[in-house]
C-alpha positions in Angstrom: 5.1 9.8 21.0 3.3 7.1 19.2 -0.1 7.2 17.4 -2.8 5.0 15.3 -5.0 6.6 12.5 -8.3 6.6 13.5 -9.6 7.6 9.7 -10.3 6.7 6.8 -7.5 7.5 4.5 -4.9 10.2 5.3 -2.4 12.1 3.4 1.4 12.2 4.5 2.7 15.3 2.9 6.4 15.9 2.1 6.4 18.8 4.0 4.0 20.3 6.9 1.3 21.7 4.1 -1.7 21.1 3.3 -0.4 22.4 -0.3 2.7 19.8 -0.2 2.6 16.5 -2.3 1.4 13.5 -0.8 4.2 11.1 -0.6 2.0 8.6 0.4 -1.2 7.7 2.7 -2.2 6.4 6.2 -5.5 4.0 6.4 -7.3 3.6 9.1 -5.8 1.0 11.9 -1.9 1.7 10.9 0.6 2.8 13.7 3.1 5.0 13.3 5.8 6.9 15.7 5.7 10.8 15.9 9.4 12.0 15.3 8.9 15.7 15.6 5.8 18.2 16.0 5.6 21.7 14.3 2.4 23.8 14.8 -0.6 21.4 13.7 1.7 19.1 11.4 3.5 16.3 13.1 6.4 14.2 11.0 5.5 10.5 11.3 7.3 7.6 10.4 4.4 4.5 9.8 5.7 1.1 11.6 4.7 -1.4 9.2 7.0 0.0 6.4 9.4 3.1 7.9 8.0 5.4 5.7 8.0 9.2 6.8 6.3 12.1 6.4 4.1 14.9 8.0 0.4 14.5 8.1 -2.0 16.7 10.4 -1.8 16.0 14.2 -5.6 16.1 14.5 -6.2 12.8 12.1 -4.0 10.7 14.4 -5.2 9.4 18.1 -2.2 8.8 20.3 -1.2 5.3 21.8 1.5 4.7 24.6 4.3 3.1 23.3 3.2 -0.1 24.7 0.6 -0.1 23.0 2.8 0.7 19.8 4.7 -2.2 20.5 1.8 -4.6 21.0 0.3 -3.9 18.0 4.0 -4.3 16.3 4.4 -7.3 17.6 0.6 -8.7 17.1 -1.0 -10.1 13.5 -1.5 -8.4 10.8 -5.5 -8.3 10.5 -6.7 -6.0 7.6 -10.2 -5.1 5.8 -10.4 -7.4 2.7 -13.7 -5.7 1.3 -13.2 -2.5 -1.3 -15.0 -0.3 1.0 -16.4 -1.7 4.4 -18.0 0.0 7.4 -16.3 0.6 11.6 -19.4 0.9 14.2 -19.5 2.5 17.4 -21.2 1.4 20.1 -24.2 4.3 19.1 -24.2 2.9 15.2 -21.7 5.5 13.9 -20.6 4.4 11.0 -16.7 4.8 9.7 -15.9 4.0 5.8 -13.0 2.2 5.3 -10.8 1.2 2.4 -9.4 -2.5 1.5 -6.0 -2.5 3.7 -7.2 -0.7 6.4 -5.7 -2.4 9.7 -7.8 -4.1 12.3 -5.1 -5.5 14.5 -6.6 -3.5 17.4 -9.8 -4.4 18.0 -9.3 -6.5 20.5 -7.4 -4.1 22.7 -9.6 -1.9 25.0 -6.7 0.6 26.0 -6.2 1.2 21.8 -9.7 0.6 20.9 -11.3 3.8 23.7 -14.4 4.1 20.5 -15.1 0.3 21.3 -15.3 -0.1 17.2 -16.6 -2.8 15.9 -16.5 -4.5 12.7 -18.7 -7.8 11.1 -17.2 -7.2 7.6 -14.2 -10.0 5.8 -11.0 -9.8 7.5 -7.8 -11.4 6.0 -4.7 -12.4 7.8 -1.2 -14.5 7.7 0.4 -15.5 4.4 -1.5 -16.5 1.4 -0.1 -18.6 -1.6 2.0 -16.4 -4.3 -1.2 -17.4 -6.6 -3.4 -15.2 -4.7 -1.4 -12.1 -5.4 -3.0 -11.9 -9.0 -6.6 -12.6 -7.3 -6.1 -9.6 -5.3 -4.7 -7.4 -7.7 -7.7 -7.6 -9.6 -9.6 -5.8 -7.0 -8.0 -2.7 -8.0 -8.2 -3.1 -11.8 -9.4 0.5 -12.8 -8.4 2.5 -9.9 -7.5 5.3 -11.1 -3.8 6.3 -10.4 -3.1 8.9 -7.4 0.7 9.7 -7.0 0.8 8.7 -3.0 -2.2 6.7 -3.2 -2.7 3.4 -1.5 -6.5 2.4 -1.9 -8.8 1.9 -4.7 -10.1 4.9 -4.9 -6.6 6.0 -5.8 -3.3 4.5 -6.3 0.5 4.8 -7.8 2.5 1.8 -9.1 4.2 1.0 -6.0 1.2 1.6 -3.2 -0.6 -1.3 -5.6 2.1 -3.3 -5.6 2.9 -3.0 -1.6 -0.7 -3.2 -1.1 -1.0 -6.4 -3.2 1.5 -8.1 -1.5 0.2 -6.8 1.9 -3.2 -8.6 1.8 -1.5 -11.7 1.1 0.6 -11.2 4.6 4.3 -10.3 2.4 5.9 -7.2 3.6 7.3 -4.7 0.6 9.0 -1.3 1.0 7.1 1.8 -0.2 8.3 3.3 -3.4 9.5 1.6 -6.4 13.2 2.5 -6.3 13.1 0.5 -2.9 11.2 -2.4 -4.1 13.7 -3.0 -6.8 16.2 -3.7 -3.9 14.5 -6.6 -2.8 14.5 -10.2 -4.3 16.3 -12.1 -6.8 16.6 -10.5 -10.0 15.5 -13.1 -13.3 17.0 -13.2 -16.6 14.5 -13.7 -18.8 10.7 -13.1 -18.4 10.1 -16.6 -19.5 11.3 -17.3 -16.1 9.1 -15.6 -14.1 6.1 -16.2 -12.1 2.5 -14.9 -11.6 3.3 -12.1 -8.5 6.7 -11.7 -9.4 7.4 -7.9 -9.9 8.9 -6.2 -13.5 10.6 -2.5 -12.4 11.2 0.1 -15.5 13.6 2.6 -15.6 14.0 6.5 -17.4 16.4 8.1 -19.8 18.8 8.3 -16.7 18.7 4.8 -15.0 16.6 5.6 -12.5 13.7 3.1 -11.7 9.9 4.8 -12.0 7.7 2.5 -12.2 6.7 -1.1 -11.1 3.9 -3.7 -11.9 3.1 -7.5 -11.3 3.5 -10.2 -13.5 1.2 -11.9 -14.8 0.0 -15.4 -17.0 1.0 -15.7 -20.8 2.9 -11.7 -20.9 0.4 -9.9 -19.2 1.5 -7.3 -16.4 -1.0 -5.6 -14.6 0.0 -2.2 -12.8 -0.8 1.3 -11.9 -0.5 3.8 -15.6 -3.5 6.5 -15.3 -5.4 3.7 -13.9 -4.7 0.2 -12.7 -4.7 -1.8 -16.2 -3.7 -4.8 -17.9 -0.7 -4.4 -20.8 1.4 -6.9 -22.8 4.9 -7.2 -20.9 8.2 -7.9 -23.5 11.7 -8.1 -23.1 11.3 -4.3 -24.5 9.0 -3.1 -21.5 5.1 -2.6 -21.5 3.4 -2.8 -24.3 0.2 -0.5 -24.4 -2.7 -1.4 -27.4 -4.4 1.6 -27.2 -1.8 3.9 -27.5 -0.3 1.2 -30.2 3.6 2.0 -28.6 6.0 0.6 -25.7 5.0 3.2 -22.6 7.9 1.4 -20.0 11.2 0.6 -21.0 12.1 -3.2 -18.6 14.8 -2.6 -16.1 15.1 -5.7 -14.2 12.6 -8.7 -13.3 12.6 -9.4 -9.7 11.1 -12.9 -7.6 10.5 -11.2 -4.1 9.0 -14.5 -2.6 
């Protein structure tokens, strides 16, 4: 079986609970395949980046798999507004968050709510420059472990969901991210949009945040802030003290 989300922003839980973590979120417009189906809870895994889960099967609608595989195989087309509105035809109106997926709006077997939408849309690849102008839409959203919006978000949803909007295609968590790329020496070699990864006692990495002008990395920490990035990790003023010890520097594009 094979489904779009037809919300506003849904939580995929590690297990089929309503009092499991949320391992990450669905926005409206994104397709996923349903695996497996116990009781209400149906585990998912979302197309655009394999990511699986279990989320509720009533905050899904479902699609044929050709219709799956159009919208696979179609643009991207996403909400580039912080909050914006769907219509229906009777001028219902549907919130949804920057990211949220438009690509089937002009398919009338997907689309049976005929929603429409007048808002800013953003597709296709943008210049790496844009990356920083995006991430500053999120500057102060507060961190949700899971979260993938601006009303909520952890390191590596703002860094996937950066690099989204300007049409680049990253995994979900920040252990995966750090997979990708070219790793970089030294920071003096890096590039606005390139992505710094930090690690624990044991080696694992935690945490991930973009690269900015002049030492400046901006990324996800109880809230989407900016910090002072050195060859030590992140360097946070307020709390006068390094909070992220630097792993590895990575240029994904």
């Amino acid at each position: 079986m094979f489904g779009i989300c037809n919300l506003a922003i849904v939580p995929v839980r590690l297990e089929p609970s309503d009092r499991s973590e949320i391992v990450t979120q669905l926005l409206f417009g994104e397709h996923i395949e349903i695996l497996e189906r116990q009781n209400q809870w149906a585990r998912i895994r979302i197309q655009f980046d394999g990511y699986e889960g279990w989320m509720d099967s009533k905050q899904y609608q479902v699609i044929s798999e050709t219709n799956f595989n159009q919208l696979s195989n179609e643009a991207i087309i996403l909400n580039a507004d912080l909050i914006d509105y769907i219509t229906s035809p009777d001028n219902l109106l549907l919130p949804i968050p920057l990211g949220a997926s438009l690509s089937f709006l002009n398919n009338n077997e997907i689309n049976t709510s005929n929603f429409e939408f007048e808002g800013t849309k953003t597709s296709g690849i943008k210049p790496k420059t844009a990356l920083i102008t995006t991430a500053y839409m999120y500057l102060n959203a507060p961190y949700l472990w899971g979260g993938k919006t601006p009303f909520g978000i952890d390191c590596s949803g703002f860094t996937q969901m950066v690099y989204k909007l300007n049409g680049y295609k990253l995994t979900r968590d920040a252990s995966q991210q750090a997979l990708e790329g070219e790793p970089l020496s030294f920071i003096e070699e890096s590039e606005p949009g390139d992505l710094a990864f930090f690690d624990n006692e044991e080696g694992n990495i935690i945490h991930v945040g973009i690269i900015m002008e002049n030492n400046y990395i901006i990324h996800a920490s109880g809230k989407v802030r900016i910090d002072r990035l050195d060859h030590l990790g992140i360097y946070n003023p307020e709390l006068n003290k390094h909070t992220h010890k630097l792993r590895v520097i990575k240029k994904i594009i």
